[in-house]
C-alpha positions in Angstrom: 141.3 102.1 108.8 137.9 100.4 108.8 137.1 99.7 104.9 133.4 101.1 103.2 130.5 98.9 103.7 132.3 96.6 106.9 131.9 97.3 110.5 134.9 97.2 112.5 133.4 95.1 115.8 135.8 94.0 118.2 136.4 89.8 117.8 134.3 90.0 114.8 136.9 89.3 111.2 134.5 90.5 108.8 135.8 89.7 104.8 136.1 93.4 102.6 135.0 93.1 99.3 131.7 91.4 100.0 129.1 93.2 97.9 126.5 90.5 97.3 125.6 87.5 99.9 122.8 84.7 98.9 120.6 83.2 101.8 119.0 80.3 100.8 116.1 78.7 102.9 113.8 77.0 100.7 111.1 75.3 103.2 108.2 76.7 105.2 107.3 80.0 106.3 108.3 79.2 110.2 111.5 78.2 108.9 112.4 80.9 106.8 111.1 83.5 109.2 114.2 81.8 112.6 116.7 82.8 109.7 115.7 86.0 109.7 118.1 86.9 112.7 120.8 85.5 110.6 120.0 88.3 107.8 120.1 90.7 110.9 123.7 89.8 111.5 125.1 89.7 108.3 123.8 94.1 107.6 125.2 94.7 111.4 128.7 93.6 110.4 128.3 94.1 106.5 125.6 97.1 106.4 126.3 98.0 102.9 126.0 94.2 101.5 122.5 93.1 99.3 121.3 90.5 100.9 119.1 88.1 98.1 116.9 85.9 100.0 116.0 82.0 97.7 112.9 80.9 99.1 110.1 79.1 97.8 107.6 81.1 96.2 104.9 80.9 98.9 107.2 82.6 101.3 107.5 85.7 99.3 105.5 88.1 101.8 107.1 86.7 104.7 110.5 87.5 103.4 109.2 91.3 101.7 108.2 92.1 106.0 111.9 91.7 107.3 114.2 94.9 106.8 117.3 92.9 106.5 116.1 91.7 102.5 117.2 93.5 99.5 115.6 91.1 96.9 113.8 88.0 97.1 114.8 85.2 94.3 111.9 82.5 93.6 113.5 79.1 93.7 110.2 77.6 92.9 110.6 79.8 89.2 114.4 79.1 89.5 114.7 75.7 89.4 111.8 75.3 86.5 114.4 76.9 84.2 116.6 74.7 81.9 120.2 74.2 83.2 121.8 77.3 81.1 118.6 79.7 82.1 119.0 78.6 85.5 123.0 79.1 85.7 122.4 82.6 84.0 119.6 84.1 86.0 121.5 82.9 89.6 124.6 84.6 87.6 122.9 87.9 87.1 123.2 88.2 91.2 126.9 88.8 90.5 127.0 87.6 94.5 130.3 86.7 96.8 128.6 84.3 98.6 125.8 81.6 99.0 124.7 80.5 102.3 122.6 77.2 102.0 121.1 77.7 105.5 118.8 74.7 104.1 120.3 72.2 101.8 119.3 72.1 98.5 120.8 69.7 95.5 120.4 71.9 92.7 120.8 75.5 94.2 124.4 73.8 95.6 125.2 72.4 92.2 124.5 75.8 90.4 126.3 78.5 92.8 129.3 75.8 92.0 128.8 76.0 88.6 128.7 79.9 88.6 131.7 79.4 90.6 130.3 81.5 93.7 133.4 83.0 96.3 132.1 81.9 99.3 129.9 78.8 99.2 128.6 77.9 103.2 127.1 75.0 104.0 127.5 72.4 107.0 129.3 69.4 106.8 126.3 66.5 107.5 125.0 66.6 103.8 126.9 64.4 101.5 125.9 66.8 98.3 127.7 69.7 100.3 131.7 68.1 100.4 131.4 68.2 96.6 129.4 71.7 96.4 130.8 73.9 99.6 134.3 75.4 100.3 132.9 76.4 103.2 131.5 73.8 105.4 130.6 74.1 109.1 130.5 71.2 111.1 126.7 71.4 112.4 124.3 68.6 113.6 121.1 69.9 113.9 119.4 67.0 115.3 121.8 66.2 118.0 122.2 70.1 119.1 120.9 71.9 121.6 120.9 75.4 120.2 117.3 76.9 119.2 117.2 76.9 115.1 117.8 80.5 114.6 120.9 80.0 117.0 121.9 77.1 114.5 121.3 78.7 111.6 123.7 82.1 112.6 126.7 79.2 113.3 126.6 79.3 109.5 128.1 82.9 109.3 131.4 82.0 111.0 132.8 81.7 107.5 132.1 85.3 107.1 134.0 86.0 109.7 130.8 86.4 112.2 131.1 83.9 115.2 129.1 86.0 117.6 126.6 83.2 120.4 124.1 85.5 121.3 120.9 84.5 123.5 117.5 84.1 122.4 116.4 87.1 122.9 119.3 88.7 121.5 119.3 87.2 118.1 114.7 88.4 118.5 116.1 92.2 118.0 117.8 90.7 114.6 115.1 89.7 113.3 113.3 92.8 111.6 110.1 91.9 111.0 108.5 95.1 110.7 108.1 95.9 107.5 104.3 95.2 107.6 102.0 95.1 105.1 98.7 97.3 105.2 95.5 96.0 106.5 92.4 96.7 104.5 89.6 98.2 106.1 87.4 95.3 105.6 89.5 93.2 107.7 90.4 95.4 110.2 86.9 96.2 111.0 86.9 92.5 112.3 89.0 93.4 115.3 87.2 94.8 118.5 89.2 97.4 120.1 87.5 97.5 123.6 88.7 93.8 123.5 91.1 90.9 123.5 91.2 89.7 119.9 92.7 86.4 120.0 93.4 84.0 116.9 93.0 80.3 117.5 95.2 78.8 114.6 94.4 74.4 115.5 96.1 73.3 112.5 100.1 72.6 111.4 99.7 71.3 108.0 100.9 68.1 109.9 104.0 70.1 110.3 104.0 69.5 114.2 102.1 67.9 116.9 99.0 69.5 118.0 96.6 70.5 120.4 93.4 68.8 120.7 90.3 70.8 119.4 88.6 69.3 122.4 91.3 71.4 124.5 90.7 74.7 122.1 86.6 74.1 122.7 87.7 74.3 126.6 89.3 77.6 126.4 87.2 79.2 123.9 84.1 78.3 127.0 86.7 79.8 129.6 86.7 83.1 128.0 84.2 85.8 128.3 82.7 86.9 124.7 82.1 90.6 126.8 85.9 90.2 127.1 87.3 88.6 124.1 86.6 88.3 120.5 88.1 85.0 119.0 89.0 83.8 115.8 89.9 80.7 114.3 92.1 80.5 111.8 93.8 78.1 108.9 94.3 77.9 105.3 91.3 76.3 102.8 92.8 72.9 103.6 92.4 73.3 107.0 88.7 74.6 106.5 87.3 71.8 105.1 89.2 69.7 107.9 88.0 72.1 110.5 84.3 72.9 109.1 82.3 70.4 111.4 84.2 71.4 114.4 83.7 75.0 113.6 79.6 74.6 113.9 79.6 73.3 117.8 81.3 76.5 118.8 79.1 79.2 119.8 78.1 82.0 117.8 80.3 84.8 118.7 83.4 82.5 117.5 84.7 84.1 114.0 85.6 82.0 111.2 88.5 82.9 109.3 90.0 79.9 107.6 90.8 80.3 104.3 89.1 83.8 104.1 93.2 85.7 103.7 95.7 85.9 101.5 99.4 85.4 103.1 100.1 88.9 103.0 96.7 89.8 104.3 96.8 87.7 107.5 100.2 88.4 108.6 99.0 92.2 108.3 95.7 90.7 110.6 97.8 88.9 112.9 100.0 92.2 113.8 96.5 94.0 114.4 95.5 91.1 116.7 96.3 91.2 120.4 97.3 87.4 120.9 97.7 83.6 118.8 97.7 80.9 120.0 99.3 77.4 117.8 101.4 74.4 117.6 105.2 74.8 116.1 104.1 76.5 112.8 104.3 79.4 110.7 101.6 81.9 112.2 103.0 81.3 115.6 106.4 82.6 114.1 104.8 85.2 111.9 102.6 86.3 115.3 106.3 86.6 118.1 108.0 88.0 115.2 105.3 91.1 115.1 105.5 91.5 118.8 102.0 90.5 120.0 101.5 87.8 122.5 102.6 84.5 120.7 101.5 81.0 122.7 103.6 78.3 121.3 102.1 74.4 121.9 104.7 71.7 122.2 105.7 68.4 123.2 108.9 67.5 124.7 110.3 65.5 122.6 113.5 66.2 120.5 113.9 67.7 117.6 110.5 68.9 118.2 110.5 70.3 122.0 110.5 74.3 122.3 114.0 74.1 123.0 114.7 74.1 118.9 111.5 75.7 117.9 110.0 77.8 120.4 108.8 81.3 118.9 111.1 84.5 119.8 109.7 87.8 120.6 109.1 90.3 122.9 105.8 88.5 124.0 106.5 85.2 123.1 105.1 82.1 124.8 106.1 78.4 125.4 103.9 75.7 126.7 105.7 72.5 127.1 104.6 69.3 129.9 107.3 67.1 131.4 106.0 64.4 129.5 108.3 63.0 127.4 106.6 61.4 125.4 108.1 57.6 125.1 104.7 55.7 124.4 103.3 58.3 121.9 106.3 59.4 120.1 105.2 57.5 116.6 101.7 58.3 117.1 101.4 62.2 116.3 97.9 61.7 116.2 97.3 60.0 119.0 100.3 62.8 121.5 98.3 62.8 124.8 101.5 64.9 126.5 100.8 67.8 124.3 97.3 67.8 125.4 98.5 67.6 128.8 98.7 71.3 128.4 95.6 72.7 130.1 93.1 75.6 128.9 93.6 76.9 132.3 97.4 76.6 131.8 97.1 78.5 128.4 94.8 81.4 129.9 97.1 82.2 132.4 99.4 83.8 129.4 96.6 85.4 127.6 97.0 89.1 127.8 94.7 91.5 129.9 93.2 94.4 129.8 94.6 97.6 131.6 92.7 100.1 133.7 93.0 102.2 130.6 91.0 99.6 128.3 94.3 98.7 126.0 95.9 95.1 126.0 99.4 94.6 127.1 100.7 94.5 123.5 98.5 97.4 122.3 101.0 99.8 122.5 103.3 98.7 119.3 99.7 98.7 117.2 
């Protein structure tokens, strides 16, 4: 008899009882949004569980858009707590298990302490052999496996040991509950054209294109045609300001004009974005428009680990592999080995009817 709250899946051992399951990923918004597949599979095989998401504060709104999340726990708030106020507010969860998809010192420490059921975590961090009782033996930098496809080998202590291909583990990832777009900025967009968002910058996060390369394109494409944006936070303005003033006029600026929560609603209105390995190219696949990911081929940092998945999602990777530049992020010349022309050629088009090729989800 298959018990309330598990589903019975053939080859699948799913653990009754589990009422409550902690997913921990405390880093950046591109990170947190590959484990997002990983929440998938834990409500197919355990639809009735809550599912608390620890991330870092900044990462709220990305984790409130995925359908998989029951609550959202603020490690930033967390671990500002004293040790007892700490130990009782991660208590109050009441959950069976704790899955440190991202290692962290002090969250491992206190789901000890609080004596959590089922503590998961992999076997290559030293804190973990003292923390865990459940480690997996993982080796992220020497695998081969994408991260979301990493990240789910962390369930097979819950009994979930399904290998499931990239664009599987995509349909798991249930990005879709969007936030509104206000009028304002939706007014931005042209819909008799291809609205694309340039985003140039990583937060030195990952190599990236050239802005010389992003000048190129923006000349190759027709402003009768396309209306494009550049984006990046108010950092990234001041760093992109000077740049910003040689492109011509119909170029919109954007940087640091939205809120999170605002330009992930912006960038699921938009028709295509274009980046290096980083968060918007993530939140942008994840949304189901076209998503054109920038890499060099060079491990851990090759598409192969980080490449965006989505219905419409793009890689753009040289053979280069990049011996004499691989200390010198600044200086990557096989990244900008990628050509404009090579990029354009993934750009979506127009159809006879006058709607892009991703329109249709809008």
């Amino acid at each position: 008899m298959e018990k309330p709250g598990i589903k019975s899946i053939p080859g699948i051992n799913p653990i009754p009882g589990l009422k409550t399951i902690l997913v921990s990923r405390t880093d950046a918004i591109g990170d947190v949004l590959l484990s997002f597949p990983l929440c998938g599979l834990i409500k197919k095989h355990y639809p009735s569980v809550r599912l608390v998401f620890i991330g870092r504060a900044y990462t709220r709104p990305v984790a409130g858009c995925c359908i998989h999340i029951d609550d959202f726990l603020d490690a930033d708030e967390l671990l500002k707590l004293s040790k007892r106020d700490a130990l009782i507010r991660l208590a109050s969860f009441h959950a069976d298990a704790i899955i440190h998809v991202f290692p962290n010192r002090e969250l491992a420490r206190l789901s000890k302490q609080i004596s959590i059921k089922y503590r998961i975590g992999t076997t290559n961090r030293i804190i973990h052999w003292s923390t865990v009782n459940k480690l997996v033996r993982l080796s992220r930098k020497n695998s081969g496996l994408h991260e979301s496809q990493l990240n789910c080998k962390l369930l097979e202590p819950l009994g979930i040991a399904e290998q499931l291909r990239l664009e599987e583990l995509a349909a798991y990832t249930g990005f879709t509950r969007l936030p509104a777009l206000p009028p304002a900025a939706e007014n931005l967009l042209d819909p008799l054209k291809i609205n694309v968002i340039l985003h140039p910058k990583s937060n030195a996060s990952a190599r990236e294109w050239s802005l010389a390369n992003y000048s190129a394109l923006i000349q190759t494409l027709p402003s009768d045609q396309y209306k494009i944006f550049i984006s990046g936070s108010e950092n990234e303005k001041l760093l992109l300001s000077d740049w910003i003033k040689t492109l011509p006029s119909a170029v919109n600026d954007i940087t640091g004009r939205f809120s999170l929560k605002d330009f992930i609603a912006f960038i699921s209105k938009a028709d295509c974005l274009v980046a290096a390995s980083t968060g918007p190219l993530h939140i942008a696949a994840a949304t189901g428009i076209t998503a054109i990911g920038l890499f060099p081929n060079i491990r851990p940092m090759h598409p192969g680990r980080w490449q965006p998945i989505g219905k419409h999602a793009v890689s753009l990777c040289t053979g280069s592999s990049c011996t004499d530049c691989k200390k010198n992020p600044a200086g990557c010349h096989c990244i900008n080995e990628i050509t404009p022309e090579m990029l354009k050629a993934h750009l979506p088009s127009k159809t006879p009817a006058g709607t892009s090729q991703t329109e249709t989800k809008h």
